[in-house]
C-alpha positions as CSV (number, residue, x, y, z in Angstrom):
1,X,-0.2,9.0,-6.9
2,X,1.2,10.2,-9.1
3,X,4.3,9.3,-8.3
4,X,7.7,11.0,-8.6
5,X,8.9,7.5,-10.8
6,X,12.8,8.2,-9.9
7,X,13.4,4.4,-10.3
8,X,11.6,4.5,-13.5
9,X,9.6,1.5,-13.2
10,X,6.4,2.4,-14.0
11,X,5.1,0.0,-16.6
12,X,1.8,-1.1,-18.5
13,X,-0.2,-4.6,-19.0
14,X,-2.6,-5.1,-21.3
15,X,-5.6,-7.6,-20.4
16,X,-8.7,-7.6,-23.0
17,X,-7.3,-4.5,-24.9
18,X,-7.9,-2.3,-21.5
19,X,-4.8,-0.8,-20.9
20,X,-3.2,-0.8,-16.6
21,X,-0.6,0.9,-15.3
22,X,1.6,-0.7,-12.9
23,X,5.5,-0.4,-10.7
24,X,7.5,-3.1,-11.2
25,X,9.7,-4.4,-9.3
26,X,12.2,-6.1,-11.6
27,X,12.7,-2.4,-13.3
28,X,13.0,-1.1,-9.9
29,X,16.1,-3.8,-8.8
30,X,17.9,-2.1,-11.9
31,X,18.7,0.3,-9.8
32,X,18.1,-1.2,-6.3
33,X,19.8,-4.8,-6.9
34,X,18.6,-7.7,-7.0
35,X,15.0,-7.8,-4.9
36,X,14.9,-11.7,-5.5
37,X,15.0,-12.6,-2.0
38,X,13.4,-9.9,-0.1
39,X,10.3,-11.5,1.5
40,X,7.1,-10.9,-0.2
41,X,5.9,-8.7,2.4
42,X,8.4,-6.5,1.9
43,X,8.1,-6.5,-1.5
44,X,4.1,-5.6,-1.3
45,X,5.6,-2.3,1.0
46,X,8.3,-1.6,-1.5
47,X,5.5,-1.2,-4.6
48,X,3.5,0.3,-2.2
49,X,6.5,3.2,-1.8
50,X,7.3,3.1,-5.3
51,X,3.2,4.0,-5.9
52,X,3.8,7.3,-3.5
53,X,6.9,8.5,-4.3
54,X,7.0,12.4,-3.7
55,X,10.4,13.1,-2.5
56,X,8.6,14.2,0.6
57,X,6.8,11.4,2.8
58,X,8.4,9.1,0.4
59,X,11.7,9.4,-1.1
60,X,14.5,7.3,-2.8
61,X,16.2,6.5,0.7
62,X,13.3,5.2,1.6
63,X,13.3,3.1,-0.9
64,X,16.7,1.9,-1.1
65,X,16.4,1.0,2.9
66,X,14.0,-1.8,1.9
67,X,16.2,-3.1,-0.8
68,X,18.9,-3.0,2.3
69,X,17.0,-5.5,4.4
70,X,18.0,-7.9,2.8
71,X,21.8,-7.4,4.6
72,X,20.9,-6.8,8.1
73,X,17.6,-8.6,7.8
74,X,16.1,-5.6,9.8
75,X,16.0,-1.8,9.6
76,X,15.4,1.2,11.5
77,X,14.4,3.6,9.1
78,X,10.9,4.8,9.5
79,X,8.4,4.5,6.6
80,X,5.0,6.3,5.3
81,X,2.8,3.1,4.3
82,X,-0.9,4.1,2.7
83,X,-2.6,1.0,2.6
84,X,-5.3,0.7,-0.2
85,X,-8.2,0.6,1.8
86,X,-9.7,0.5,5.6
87,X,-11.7,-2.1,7.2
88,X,-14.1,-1.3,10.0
89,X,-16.6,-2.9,12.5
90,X,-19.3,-1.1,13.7
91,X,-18.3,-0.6,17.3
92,X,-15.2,1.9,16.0
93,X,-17.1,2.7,12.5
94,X,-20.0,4.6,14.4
95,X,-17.6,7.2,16.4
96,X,-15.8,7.4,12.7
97,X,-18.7,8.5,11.0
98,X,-19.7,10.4,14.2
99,X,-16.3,12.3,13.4
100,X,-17.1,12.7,10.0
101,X,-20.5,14.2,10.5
102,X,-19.0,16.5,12.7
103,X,-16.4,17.5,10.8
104,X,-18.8,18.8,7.7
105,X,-21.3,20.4,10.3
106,X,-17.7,22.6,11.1
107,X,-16.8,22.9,7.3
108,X,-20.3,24.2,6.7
109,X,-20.4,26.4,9.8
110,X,-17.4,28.1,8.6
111,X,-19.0,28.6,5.4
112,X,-17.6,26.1,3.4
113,X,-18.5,23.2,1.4
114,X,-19.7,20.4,3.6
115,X,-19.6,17.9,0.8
116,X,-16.1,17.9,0.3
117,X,-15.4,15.7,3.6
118,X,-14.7,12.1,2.2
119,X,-12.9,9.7,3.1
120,X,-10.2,9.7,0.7
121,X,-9.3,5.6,0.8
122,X,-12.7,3.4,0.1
123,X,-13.9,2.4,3.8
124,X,-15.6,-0.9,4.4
125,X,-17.9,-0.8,7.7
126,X,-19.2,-4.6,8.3
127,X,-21.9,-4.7,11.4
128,X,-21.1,-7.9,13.1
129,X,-20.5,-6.4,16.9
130,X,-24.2,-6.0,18.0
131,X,-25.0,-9.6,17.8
132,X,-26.7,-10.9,20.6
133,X,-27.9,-14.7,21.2
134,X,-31.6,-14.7,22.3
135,X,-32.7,-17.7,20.5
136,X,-31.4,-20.6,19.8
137,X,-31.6,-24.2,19.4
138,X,-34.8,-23.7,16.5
139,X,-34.3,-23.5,12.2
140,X,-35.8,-20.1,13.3
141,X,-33.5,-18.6,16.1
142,X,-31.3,-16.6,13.4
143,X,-34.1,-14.8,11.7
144,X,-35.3,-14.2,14.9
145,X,-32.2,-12.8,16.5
146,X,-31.2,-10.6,13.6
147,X,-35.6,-8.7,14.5
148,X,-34.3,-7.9,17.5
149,X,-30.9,-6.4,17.0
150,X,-32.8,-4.3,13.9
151,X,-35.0,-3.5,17.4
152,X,-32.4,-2.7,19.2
153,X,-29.7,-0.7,17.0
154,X,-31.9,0.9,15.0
155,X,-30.9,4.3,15.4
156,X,-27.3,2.8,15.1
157,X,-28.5,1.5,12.0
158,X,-29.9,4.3,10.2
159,X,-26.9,6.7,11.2
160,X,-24.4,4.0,9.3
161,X,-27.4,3.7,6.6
162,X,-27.2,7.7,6.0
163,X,-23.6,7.5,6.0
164,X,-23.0,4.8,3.5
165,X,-25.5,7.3,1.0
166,X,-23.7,11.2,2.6
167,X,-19.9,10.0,2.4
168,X,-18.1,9.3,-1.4
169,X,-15.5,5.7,-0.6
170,X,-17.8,4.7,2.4
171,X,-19.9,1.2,2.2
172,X,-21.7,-0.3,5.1
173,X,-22.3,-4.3,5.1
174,X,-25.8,-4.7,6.8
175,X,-26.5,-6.5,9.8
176,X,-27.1,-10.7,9.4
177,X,-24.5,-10.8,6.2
178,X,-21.0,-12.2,8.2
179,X,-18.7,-11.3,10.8
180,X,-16.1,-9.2,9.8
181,X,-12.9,-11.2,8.9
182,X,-15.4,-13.8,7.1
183,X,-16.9,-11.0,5.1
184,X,-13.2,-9.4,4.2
185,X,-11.9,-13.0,3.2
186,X,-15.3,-13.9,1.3
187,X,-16.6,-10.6,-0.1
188,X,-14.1,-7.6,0.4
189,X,-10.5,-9.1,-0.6
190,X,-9.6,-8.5,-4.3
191,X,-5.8,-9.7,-4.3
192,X,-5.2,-7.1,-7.1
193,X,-7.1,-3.4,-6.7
194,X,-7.5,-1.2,-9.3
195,X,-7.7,2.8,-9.3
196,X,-8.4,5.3,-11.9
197,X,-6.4,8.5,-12.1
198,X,-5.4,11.0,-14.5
199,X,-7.2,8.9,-17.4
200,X,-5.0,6.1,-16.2
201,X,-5.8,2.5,-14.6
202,X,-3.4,1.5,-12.1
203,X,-3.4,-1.8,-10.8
204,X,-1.9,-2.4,-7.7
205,X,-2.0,-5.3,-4.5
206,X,-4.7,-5.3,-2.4
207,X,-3.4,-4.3,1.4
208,X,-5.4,-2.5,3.9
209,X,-5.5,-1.6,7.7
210,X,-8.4,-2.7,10.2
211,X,-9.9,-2.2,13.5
212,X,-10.4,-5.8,14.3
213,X,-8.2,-7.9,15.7
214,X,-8.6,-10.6,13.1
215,X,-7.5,-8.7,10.4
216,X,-4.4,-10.5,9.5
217,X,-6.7,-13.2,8.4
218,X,-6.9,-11.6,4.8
219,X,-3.0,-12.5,4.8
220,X,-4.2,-16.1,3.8
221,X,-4.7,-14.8,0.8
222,X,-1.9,-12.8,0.0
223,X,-3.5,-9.8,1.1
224,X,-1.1,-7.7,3.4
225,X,-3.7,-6.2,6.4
226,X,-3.2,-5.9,10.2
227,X,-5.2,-4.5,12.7
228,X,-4.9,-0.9,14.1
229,X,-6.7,1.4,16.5
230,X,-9.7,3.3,15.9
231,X,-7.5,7.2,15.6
232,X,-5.1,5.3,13.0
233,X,-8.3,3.6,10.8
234,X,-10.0,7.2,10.7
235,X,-6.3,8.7,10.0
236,X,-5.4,6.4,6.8
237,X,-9.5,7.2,5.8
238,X,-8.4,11.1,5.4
239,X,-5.6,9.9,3.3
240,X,-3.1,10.3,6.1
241,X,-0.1,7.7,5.9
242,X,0.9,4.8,8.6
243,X,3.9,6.1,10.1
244,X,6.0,2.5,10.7
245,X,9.2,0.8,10.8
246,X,10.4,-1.7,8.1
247,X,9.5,-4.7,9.7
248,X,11.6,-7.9,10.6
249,X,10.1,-11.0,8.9
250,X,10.0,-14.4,11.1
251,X,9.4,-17.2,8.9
252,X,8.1,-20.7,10.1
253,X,9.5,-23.1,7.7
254,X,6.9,-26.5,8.6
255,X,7.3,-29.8,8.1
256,X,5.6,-33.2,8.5
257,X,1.9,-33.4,9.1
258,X,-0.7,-32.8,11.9
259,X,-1.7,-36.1,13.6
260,X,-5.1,-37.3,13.6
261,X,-7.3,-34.9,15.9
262,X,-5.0,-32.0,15.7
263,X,-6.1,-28.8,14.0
264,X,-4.7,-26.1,12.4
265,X,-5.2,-24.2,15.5
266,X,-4.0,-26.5,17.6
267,X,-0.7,-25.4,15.7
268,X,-1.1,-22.1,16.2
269,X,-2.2,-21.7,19.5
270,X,1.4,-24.0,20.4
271,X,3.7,-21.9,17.8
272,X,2.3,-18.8,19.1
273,X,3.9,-18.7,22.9
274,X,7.6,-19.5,21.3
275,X,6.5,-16.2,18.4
276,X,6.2,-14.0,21.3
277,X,9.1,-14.8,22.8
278,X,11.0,-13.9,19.7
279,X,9.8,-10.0,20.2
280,X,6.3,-10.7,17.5
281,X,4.5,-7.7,18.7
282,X,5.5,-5.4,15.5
283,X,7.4,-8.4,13.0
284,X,5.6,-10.0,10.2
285,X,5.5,-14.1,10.7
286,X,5.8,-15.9,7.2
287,X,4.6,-19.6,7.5
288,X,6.6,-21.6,5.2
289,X,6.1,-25.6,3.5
290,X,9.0,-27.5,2.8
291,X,9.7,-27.5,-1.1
292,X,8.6,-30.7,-2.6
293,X,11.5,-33.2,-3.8
């Protein structure tokens, strides 16, 4: 940002006389047709492109291949995705900030300015991979278990803590408060982000990349996220784009009802198998309910 605006769909919303900047896509299917019917992942990554046009890593093609989807139902055009933010646990967060450290201690060796090394996309880092069970069984076994991991990670613990208070965009979610997923669906997921910029506020969907596996989690609610390797978290923290094809969307239309005993992950763990087999690894899956009448 800011953006090139070829499409010209940059508009504003006012909410309690604060004034947001915004891309929308019904100005944007003036030129690009009608977007109706393009899955709403898709549409997240087309606002996303819109946001970062620059002619460069994002130009109108780029655009106008989304909008295309929606004839061949799949694309090979490659795409520059910048997600808003980056999710971390601690067992990938520590070599991060590791990297980061380092990287000032060359800045400054070279005579530059250390403090200008920042992440440039707002990093959450949520400890929840040290946990060990010692006690149990007793009201007082979690109190107890959370003294001795401080015990054991603390010089973990106070690297991350001077972190969190050296970096700009870097926040570290102690020890005891959640596991990771739990704390991005409960704490860190804000649907709608918002950024200031060039005296302007521009509100935009909430999508990020993490480094654990359950990442996809924060999809529930209408968050687009996935889960990526340690080099490609620190990568999208520098600012750096995800290099990715538009995806295919599977959609799982459901209908009826679970039986009695049968769990939502019963359902999952017997859709799953027959999603693999249809080539999953790098598609989005959208669950869909039958519409009522």
């Amino acid at each position: 940002m800011p953006s090139l605006d070829s499409l010209k769909s940059l508009k504003t919303l006012e909410i309690d006389n604060k004034t947001y900047h915004y891309f929308s896509l019904p100005e944007a299917a003036r030129s690009l047709g009608d977007l109706d019917k393009l899955p709403m992942s898709l549409k997240v990554l087309l606002e996303n492109l819109l946001r970062w046009e620059d002619n460069k890593t994002v130009t109108g093609n780029d655009l106008k291949a989304i909008a295309d989807w929606l004839t061949e139902r799949r694309s090979d055009r490659e795409i520059q995705y910048r997600p808003a933010r980056v999710l971390m646990q601690d067992f990938t967060g520590v070599p991060a900030v590791v990297d980061l450290a380092a990287m000032r201690a060359a800045v400054a060796k070279a005579g530059g300015d250390p403090q200008r090394i920042n992440p440039l996309s707002p990093v959450d880092l949520v400890i929840d991979h040290s946990v060990m069970v010692d006690k149990f069984g007793n009201a007082e076994a979690f109190g107890e278990n959370v003294d001795i991991e401080m015990q054991r990670n603390g010089e973990r613990y106070a690297f991350l803590r001077w972190g969190q208070s050296a970096f700009n965009n870097f926040s570290v979610v102690p020890p005891g408060t959640g596991i990771c997923h739990q704390v991005n669906l409960e704490y860190l997921g804000r649907t709608v982000w918002t950024k200031e910029e060039d005296g302007r506020t521009y509100a935009f969907p909430d999508t990020l990349v993490g480094t654990d596996s359950h990442t996809t989690m924060i999809n529930g609610l209408g968050v687009l996220g996935w889960g990526v390797g340690g080099i490609e978290a620190e990568a999208a923290m520098l600012g750096q784009p995800v290099s990715m094809l538009i995806p295919e969307v599977i959609g799982f239309r459901l209908t009826g009802k679970l039986k009695e005993g049968i769990t939502a992950t019963d359902l999952v763990l017997t859709v799953h198998p027959d999603a693999a087999q249809e080539r999953c690894g790098r598609q989005v899956c959208r669950v869909l309910r039958r519409r009522p009448g």
